[in-house]
PASEBA-1860 file (N, C-alpha, C; in nm, 3 decimals):
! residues 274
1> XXXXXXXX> 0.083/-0.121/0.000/0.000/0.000/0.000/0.087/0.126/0.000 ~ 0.187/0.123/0.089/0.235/0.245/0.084/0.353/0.252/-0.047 ~ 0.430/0.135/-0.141/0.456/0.151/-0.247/0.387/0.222/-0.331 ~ 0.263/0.189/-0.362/0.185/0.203/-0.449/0.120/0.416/-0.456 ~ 0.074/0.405/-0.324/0.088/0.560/-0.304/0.217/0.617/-0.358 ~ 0.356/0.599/-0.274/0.442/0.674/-0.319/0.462/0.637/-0.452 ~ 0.415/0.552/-0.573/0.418/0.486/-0.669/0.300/0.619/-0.734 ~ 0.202/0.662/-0.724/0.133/0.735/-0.778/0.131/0.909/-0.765
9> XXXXXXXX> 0.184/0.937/-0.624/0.181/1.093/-0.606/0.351/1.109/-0.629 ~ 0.478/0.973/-0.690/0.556/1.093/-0.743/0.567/1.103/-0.874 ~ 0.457/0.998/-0.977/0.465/0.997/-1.101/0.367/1.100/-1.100 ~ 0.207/1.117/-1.012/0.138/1.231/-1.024/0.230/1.355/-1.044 ~ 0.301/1.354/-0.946/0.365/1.515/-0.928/0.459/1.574/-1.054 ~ 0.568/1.464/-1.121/0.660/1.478/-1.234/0.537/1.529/-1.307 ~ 0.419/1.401/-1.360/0.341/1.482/-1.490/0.275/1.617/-1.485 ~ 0.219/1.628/-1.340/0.158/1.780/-1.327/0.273/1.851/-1.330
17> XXXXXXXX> 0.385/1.880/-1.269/0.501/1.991/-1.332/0.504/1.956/-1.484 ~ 0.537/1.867/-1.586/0.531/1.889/-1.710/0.480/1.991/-1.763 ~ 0.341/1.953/-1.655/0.225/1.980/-1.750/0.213/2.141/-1.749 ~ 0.263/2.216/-1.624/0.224/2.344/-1.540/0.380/2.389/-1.583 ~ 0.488/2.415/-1.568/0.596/2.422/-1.559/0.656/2.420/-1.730 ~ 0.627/2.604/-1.816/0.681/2.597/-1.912/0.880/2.532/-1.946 ~ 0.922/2.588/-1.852/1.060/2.529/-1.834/1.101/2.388/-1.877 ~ 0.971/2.261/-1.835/0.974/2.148/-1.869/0.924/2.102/-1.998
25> XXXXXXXX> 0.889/2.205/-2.079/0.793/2.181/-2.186/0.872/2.119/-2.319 ~ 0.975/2.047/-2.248/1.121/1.970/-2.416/1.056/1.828/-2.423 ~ 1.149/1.778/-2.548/1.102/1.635/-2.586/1.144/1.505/-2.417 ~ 1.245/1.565/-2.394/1.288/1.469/-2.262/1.188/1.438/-2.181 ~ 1.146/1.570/-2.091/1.056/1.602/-2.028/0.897/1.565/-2.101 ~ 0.835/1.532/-2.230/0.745/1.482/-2.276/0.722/1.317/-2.248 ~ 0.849/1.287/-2.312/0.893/1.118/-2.298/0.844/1.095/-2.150 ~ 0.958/1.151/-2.040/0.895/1.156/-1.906/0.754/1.138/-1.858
33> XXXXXXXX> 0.688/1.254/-1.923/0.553/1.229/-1.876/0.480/1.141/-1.902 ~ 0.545/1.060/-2.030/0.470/0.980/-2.107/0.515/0.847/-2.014 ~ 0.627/0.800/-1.953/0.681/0.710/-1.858/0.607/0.702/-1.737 ~ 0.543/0.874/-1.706/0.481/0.840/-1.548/0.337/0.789/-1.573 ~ 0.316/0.813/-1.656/0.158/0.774/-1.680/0.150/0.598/-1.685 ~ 0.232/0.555/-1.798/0.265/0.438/-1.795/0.294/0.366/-1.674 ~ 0.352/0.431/-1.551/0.440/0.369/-1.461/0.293/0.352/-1.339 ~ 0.214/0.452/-1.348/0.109/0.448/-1.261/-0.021/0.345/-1.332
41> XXXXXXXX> -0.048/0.334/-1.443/-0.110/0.246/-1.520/-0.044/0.049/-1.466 ~ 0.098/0.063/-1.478/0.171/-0.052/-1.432/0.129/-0.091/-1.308 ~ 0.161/-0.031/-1.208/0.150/-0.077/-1.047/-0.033/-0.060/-1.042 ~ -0.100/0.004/-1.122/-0.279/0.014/-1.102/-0.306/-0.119/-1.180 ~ -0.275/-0.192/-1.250/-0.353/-0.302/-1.263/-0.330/-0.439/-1.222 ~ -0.244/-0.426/-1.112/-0.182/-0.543/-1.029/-0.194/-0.531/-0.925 ~ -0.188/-0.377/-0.829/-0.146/-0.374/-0.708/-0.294/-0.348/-0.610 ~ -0.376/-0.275/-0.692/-0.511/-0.276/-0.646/-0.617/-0.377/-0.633
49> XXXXXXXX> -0.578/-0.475/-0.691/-0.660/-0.624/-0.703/-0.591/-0.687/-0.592 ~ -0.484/-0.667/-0.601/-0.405/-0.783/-0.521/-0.421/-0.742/-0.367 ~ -0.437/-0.609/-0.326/-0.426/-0.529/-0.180/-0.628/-0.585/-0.147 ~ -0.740/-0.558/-0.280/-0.849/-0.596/-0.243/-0.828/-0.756/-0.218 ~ -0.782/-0.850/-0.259/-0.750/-0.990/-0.210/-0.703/-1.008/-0.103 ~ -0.642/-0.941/-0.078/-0.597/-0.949/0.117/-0.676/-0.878/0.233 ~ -0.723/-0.780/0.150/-0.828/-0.747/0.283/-0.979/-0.810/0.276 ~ -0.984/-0.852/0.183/-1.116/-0.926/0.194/-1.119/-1.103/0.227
57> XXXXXXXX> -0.956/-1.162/0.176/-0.941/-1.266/0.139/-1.034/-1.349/0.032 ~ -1.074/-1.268/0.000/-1.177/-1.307/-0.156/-1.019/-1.307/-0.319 ~ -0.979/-1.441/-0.275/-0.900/-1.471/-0.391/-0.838/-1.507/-0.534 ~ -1.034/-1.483/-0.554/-1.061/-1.539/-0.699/-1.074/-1.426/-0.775 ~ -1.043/-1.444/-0.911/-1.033/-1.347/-1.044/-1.105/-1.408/-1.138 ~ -1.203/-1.328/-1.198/-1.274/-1.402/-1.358/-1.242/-1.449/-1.429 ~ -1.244/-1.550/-1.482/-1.158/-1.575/-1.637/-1.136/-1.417/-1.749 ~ -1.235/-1.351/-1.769/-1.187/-1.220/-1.808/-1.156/-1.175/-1.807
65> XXXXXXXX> -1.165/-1.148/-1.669/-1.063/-1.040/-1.587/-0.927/-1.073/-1.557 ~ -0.878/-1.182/-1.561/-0.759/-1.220/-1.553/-0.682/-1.190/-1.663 ~ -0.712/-1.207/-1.771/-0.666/-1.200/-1.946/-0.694/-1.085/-1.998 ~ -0.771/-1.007/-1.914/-0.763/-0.871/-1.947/-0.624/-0.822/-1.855 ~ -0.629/-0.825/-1.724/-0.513/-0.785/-1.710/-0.346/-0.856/-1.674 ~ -0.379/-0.966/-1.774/-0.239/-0.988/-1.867/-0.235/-0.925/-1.947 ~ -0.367/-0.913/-2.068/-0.285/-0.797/-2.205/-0.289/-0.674/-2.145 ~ -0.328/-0.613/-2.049/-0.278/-0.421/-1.964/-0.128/-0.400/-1.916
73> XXXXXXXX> -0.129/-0.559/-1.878/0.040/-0.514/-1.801/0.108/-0.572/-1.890 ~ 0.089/-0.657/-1.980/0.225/-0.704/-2.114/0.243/-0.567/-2.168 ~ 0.136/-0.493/-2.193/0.082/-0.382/-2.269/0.211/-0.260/-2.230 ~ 0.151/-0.237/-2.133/0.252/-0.153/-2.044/0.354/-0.184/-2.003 ~ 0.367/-0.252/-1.952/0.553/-0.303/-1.917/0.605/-0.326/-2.032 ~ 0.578/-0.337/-2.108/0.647/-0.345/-2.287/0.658/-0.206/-2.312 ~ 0.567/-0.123/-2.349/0.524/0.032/-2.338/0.693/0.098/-2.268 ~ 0.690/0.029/-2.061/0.784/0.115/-2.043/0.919/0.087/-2.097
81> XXXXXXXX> 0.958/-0.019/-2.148/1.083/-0.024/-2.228/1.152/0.044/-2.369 ~ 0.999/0.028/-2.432/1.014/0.168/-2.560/1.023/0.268/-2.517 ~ 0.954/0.312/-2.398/0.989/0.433/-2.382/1.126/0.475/-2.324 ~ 1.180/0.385/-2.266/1.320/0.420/-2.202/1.401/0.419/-2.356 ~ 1.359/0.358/-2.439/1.458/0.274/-2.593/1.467/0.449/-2.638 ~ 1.325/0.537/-2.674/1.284/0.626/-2.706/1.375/0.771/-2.610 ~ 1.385/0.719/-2.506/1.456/0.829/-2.405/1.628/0.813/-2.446 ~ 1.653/0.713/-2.467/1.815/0.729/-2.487/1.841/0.736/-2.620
89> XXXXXXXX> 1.741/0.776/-2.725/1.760/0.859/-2.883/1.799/1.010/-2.875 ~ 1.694/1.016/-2.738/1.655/1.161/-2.736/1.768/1.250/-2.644 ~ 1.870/1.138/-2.516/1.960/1.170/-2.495/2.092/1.171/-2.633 ~ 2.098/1.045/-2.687/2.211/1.077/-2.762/2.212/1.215/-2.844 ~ 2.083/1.268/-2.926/2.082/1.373/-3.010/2.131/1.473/-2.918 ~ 2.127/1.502/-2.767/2.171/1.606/-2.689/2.295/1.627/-2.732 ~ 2.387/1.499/-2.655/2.486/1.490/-2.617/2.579/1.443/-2.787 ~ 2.517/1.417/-2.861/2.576/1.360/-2.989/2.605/1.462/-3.064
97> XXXXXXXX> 2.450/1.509/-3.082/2.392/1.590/-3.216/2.344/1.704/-3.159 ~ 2.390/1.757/-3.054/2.316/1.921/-3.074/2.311/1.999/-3.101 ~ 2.339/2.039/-3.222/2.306/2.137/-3.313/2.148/2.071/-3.410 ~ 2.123/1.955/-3.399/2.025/1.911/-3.511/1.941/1.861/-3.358 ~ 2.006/1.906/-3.284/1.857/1.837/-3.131/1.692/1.813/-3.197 ~ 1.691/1.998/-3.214/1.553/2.017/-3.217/1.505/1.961/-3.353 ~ 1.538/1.929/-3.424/1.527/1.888/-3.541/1.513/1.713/-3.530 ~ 1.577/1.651/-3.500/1.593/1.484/-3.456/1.476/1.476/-3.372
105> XXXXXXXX> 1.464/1.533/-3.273/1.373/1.496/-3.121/1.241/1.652/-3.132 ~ 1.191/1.663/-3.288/1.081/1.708/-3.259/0.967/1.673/-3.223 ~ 0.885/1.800/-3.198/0.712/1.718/-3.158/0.674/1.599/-3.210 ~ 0.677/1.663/-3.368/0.607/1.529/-3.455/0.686/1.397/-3.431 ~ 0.830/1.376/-3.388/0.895/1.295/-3.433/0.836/1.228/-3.297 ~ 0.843/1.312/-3.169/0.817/1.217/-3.011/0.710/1.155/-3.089 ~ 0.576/1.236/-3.077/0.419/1.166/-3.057/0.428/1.066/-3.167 ~ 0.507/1.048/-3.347/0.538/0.925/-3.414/0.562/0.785/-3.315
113> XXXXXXXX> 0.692/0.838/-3.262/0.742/0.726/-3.219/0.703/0.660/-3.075 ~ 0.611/0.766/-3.007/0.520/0.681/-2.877/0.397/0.605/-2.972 ~ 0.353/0.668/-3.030/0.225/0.632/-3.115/0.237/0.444/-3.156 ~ 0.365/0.460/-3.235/0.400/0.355/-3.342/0.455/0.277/-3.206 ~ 0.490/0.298/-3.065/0.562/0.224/-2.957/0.431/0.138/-2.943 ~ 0.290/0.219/-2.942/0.201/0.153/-2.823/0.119/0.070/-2.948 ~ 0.131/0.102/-3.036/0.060/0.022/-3.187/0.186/-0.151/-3.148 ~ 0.308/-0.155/-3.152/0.333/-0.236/-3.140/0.355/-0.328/-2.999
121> XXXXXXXX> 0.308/-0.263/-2.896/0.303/-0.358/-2.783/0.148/-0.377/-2.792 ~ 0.104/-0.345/-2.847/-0.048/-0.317/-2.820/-0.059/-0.516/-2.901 ~ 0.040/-0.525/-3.055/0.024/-0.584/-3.075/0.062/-0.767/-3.011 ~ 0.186/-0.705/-2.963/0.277/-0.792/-2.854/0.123/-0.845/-2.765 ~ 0.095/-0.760/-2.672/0.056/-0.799/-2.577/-0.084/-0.925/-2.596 ~ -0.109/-0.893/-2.719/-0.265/-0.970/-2.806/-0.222/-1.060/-2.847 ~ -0.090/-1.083/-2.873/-0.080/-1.210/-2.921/-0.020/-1.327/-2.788 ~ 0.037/-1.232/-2.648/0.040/-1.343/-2.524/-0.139/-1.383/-2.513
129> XXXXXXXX> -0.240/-1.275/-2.481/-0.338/-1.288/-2.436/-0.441/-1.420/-2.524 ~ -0.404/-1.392/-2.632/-0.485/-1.485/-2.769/-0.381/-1.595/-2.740 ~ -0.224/-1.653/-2.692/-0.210/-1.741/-2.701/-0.225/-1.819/-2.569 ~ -0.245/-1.746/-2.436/-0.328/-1.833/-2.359/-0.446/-1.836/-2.303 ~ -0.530/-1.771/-2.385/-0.655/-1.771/-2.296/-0.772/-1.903/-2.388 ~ -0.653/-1.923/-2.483/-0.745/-2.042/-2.540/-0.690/-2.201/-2.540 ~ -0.588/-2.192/-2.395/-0.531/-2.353/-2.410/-0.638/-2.368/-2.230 ~ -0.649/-2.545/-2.290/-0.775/-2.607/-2.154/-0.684/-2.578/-2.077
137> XXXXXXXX> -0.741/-2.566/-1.930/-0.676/-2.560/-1.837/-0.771/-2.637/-1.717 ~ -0.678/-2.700/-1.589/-0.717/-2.832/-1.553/-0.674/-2.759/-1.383 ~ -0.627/-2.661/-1.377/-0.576/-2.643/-1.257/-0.613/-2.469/-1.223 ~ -0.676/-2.422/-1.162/-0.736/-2.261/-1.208/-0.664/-2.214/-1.056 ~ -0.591/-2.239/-0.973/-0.493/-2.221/-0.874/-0.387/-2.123/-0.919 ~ -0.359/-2.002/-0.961/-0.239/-1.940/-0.996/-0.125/-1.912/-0.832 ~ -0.052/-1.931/-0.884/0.063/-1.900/-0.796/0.138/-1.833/-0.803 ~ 0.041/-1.649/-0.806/0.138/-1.524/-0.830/0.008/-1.460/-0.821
145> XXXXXXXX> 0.045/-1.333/-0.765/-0.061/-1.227/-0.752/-0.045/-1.139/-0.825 ~ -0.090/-1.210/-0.954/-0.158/-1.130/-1.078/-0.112/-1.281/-1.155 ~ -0.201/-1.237/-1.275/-0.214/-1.300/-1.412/-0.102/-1.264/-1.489 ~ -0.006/-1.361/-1.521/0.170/-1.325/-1.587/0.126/-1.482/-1.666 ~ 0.237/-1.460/-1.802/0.194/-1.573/-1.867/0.306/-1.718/-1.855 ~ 0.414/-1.709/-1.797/0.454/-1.797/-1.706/0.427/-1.912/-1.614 ~ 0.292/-1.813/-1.513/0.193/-1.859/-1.425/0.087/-1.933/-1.483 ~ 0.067/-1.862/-1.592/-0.055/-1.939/-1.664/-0.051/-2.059/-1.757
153> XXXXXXXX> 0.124/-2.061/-1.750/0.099/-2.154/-1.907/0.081/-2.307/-1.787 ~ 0.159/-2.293/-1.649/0.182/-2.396/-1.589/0.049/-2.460/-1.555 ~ -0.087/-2.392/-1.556/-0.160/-2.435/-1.573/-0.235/-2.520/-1.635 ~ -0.174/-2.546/-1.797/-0.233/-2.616/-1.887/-0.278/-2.719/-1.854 ~ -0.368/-2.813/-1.913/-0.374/-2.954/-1.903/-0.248/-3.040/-2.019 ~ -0.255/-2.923/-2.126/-0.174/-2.977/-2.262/-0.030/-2.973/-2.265 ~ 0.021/-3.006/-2.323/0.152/-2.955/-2.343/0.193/-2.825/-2.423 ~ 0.304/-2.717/-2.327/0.313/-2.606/-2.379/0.419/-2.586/-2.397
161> XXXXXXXX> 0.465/-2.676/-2.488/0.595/-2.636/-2.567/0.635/-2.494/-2.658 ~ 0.524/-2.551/-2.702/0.506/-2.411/-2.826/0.484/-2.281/-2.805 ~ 0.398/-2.270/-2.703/0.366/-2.157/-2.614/0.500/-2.094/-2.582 ~ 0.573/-2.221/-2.516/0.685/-2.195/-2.450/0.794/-2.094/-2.540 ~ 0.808/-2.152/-2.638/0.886/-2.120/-2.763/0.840/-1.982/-2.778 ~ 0.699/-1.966/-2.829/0.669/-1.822/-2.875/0.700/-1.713/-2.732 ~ 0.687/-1.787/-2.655/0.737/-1.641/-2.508/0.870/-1.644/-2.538 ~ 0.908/-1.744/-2.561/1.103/-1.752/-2.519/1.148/-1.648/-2.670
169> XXXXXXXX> 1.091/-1.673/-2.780/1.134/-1.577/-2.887/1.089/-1.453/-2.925 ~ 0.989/-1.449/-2.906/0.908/-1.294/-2.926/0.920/-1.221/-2.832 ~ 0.932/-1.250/-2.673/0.949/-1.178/-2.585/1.073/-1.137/-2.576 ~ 1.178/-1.266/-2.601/1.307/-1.157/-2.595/1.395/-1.108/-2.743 ~ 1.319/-1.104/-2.812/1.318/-1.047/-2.960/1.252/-0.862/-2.918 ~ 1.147/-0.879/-2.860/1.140/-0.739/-2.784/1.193/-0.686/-2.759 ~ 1.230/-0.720/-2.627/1.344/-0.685/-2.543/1.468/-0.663/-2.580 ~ 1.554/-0.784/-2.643/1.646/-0.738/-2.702/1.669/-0.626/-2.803
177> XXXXXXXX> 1.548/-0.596/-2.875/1.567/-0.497/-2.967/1.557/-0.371/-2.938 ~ 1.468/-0.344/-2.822/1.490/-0.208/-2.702/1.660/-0.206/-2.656 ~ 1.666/-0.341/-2.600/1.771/-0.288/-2.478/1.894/-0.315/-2.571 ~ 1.896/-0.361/-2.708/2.062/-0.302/-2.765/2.016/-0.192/-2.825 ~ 1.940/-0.102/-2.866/1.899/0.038/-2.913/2.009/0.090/-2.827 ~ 1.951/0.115/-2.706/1.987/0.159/-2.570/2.151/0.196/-2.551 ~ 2.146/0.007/-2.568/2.341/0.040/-2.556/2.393/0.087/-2.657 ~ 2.351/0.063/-2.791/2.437/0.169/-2.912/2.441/0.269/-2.837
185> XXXXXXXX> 2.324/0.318/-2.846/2.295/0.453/-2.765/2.407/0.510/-2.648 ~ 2.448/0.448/-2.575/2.459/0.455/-2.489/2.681/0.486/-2.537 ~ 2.659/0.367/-2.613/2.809/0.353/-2.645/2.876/0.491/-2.718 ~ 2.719/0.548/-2.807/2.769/0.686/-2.896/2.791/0.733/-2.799 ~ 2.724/0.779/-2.704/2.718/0.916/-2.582/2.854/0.908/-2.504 ~ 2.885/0.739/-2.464/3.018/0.750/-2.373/3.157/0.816/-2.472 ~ 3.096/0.754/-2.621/3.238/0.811/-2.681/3.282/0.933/-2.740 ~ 3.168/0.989/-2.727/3.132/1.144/-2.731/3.186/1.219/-2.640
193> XXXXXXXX> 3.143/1.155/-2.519/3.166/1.209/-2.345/3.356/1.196/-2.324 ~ 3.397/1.127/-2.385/3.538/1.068/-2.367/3.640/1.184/-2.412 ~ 3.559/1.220/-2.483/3.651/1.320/-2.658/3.625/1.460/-2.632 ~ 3.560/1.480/-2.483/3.546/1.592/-2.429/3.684/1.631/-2.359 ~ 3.748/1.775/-2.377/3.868/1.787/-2.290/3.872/1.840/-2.201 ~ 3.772/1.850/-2.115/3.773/1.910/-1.994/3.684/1.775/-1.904 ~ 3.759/1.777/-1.790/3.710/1.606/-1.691/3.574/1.697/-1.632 ~ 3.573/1.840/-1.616/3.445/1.890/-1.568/3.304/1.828/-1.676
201> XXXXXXXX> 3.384/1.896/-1.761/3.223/1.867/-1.889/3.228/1.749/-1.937 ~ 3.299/1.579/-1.907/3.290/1.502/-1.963/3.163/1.445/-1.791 ~ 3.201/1.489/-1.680/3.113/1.499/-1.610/2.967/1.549/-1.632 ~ 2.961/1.709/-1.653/2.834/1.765/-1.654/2.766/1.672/-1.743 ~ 2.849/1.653/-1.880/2.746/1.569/-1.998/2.670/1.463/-1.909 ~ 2.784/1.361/-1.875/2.770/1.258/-1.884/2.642/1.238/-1.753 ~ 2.603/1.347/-1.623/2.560/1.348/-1.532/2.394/1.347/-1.586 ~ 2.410/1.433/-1.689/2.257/1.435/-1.786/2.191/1.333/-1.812
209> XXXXXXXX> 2.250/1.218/-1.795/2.211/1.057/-1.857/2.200/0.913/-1.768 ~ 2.259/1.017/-1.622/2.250/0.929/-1.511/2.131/0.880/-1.524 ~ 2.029/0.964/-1.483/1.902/0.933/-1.429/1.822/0.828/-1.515 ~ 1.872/0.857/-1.656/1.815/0.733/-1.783/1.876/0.642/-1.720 ~ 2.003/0.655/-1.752/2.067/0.522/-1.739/1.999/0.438/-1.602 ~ 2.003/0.502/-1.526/1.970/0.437/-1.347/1.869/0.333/-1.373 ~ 1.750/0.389/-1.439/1.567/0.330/-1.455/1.639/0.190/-1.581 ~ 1.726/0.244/-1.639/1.762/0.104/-1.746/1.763/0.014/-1.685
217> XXXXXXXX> 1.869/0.035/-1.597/1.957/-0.073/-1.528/1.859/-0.160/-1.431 ~ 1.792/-0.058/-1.364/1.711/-0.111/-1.269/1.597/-0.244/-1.398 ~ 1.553/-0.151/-1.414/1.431/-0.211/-1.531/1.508/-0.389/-1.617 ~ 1.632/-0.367/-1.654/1.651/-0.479/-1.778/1.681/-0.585/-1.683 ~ 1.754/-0.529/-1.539/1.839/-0.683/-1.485/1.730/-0.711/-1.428 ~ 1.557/-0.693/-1.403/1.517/-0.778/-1.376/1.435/-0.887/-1.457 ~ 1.419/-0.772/-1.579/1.333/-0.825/-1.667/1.414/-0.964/-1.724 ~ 1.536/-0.972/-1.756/1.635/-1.079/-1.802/1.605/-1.160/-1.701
225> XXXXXXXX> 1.629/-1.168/-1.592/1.592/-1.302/-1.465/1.439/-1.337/-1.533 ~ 1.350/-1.267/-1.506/1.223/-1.313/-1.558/1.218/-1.367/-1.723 ~ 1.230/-1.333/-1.752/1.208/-1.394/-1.919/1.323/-1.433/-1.975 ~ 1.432/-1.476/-1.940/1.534/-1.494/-2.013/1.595/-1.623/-1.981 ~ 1.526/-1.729/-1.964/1.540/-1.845/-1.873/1.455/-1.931/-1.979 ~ 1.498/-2.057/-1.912/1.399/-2.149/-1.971/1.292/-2.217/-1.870 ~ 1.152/-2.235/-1.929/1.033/-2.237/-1.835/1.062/-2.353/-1.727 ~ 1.149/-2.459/-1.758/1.195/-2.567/-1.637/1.206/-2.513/-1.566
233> XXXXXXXX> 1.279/-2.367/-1.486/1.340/-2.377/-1.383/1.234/-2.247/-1.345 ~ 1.133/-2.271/-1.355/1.037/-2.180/-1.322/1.012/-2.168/-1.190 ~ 1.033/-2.110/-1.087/0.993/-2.113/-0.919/0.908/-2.005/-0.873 ~ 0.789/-2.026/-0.840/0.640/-1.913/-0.798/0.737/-1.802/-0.697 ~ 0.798/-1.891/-0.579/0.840/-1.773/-0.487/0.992/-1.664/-0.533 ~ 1.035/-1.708/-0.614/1.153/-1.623/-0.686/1.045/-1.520/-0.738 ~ 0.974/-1.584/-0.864/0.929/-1.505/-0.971/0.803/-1.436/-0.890 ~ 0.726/-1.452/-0.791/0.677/-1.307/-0.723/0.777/-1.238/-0.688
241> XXXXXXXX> 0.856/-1.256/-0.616/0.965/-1.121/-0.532/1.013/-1.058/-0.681 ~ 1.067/-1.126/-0.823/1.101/-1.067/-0.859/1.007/-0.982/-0.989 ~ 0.875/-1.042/-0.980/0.787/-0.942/-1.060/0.722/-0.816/-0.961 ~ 0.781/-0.813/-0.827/0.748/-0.743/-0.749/0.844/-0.612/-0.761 ~ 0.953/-0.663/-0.792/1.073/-0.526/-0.828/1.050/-0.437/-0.966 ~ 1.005/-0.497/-1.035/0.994/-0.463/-1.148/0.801/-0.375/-1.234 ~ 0.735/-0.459/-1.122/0.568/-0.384/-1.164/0.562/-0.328/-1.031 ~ 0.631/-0.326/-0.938/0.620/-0.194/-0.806/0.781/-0.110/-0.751
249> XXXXXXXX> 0.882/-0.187/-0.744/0.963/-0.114/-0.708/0.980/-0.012/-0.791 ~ 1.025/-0.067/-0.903/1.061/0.033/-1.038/0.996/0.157/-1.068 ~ 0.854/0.083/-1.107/0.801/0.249/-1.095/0.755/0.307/-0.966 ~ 0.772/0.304/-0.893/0.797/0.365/-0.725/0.914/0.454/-0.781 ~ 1.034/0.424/-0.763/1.182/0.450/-0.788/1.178/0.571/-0.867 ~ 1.123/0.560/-1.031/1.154/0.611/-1.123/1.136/0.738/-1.127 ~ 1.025/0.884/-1.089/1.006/0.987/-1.041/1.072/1.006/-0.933 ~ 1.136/0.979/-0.842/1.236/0.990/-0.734/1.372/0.997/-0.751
257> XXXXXXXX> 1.381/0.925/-0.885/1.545/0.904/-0.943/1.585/1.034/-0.985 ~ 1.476/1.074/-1.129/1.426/1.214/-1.169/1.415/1.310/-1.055 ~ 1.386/1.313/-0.983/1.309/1.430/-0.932/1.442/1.452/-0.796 ~ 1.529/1.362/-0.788/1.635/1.365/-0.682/1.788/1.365/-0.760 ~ 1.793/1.384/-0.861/1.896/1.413/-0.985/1.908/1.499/-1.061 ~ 1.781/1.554/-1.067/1.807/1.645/-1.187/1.732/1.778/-1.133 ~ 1.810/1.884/-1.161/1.767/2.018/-1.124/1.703/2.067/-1.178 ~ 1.638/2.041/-1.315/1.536/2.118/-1.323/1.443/2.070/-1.292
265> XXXXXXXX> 1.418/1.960/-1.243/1.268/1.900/-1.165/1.276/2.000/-1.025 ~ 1.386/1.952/-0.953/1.371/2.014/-0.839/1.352/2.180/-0.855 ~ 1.416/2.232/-0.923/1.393/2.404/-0.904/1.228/2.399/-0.925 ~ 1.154/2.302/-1.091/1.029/2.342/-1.110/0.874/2.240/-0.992 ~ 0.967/2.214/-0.900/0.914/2.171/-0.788/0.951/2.270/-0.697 ~ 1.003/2.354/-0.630/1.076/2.473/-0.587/0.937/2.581/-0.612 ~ 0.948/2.627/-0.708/0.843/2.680/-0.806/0.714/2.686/-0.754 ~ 0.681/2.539/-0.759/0.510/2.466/-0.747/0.497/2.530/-0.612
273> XX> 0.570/2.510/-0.523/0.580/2.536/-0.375/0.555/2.652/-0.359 ~ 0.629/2.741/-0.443/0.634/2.853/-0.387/0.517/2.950/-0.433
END
């Protein structure tokens, strides 16, 4: 409960400064807002079902409702990885290309490339939901608080080889194709940052990219434990603690990382206050 609050009033607070706070009004700061929304959408369709299951001990979920929110959170937790993929374009053009910044990381180009992000998880996520909500199932006991397709396939009565296969390749065909974006990304900026001759400004640059970088790091090393395995060594009490870091710690974290790093959040929080 109290994740989940601080999970919503500090992604609330980043998007309302966006939103109020001309100062914040760049492509970075858009992406951002577009992350907190996502990040509060993430921890709202897991963490509120799961907190009503414990205080009521009423433990059961619909068949609908369950497969609805598997395709919300494939949806979104896919969502927040493009958008981080999308945030370290928009750093490199800083730190790479700035003279063509505004030009690379315009309006049209952000709202393209969130648009065309959520068109393709949108599609991702329909094809987990369409591939298990139609295998028999013999055991309706999940062993995770929420609907993850891991949890569900162990359910089958059938054999889910194939299933198995399409998570093990499409999911990290995803993933991988975000998170090496990222590191190109990442590799231009350090060698950019290197070729700077002053150790101050290979600092200042490089301090600009902390806060991306931080939410990466946090975000990929857990997502790799979770999906990057083979379904044998599948264990319920690992894989709650660690879908717990990742659909609550993370976005808990992520407006705090921001908002405790970077100065112009804090001055246009400064601001709000005053």
């Amino acid at each position: 409960m109290v994740a989940y609050t601080l999970c919503v009033l500090g992604n609330c607070l980043i998007f309302m400064l966006i939103l109020t706070q001309s100062q914040l009004r760049t492509p970075m700061y858009f992406l951002l807002g577009n992350l907190s929304v996502v990040d509060i959408c993430m921890t709202s369709i897991t963490i509120p079902r799961a907190l009503c299951s414990l205080l009521t001990q009423n433990k059961t979920i619909s068949f609908h409702g369950c497969f609805l929110q598997l395709f919300l959170f494939h949806a979104v937790g896919n969502m927040d990885s493009f958008l981080l993929a999308i945030m370290a374009l928009d750093r490199y053009a800083a730190v790479c290309q700035p003279l063509h910044y505004t030009t690379i990381m315009s309006n049209r180009t952000c709202i393209s490339l969130v648009t065309s992000s959520w068109a393709v998880v949108t599609l991702h996520s329909t094809l987990f939901t369409a591939m298990t909500s139609t295998l028999p199932y013999c055991n309706w006991v999940i062993h995770h608080y929420f609907c993850d397709v891991p949890a569900m396939l162990l359910l089958s009565c059938k054999d889910t080889y194939a299933q198995q296969m399409t998570v093990f390749i499409e999911a990290r065909l995803t993933i991988l194709v975000t998170m090496l974006f990222i590191l190109g990304s990442y590799i231009l900026i350090i060698r950019a940052v290197l070729a700077l001759q002053s150790s101050q400004g290979r600092w200042r640059t490089f301090s600009t990219c902390s806060s991306h970088l931080t939410m990466v790091i946090l975000l990929y090393s857990t997502i790799i434990f979770m999906y990057f395995r083979p379904g044998s060594i599948y264990s319920p009490v690992y894989d709650r603690a660690i879908s717990a870091v990742y659909s609550i710690v993370n976005p808990t974290l992520n407006p705090y990382i921001y908002s405790l790093r970077n100065k112009e959040v804090k001055n246009a929080v400064r601001k709000l206050l005053k």
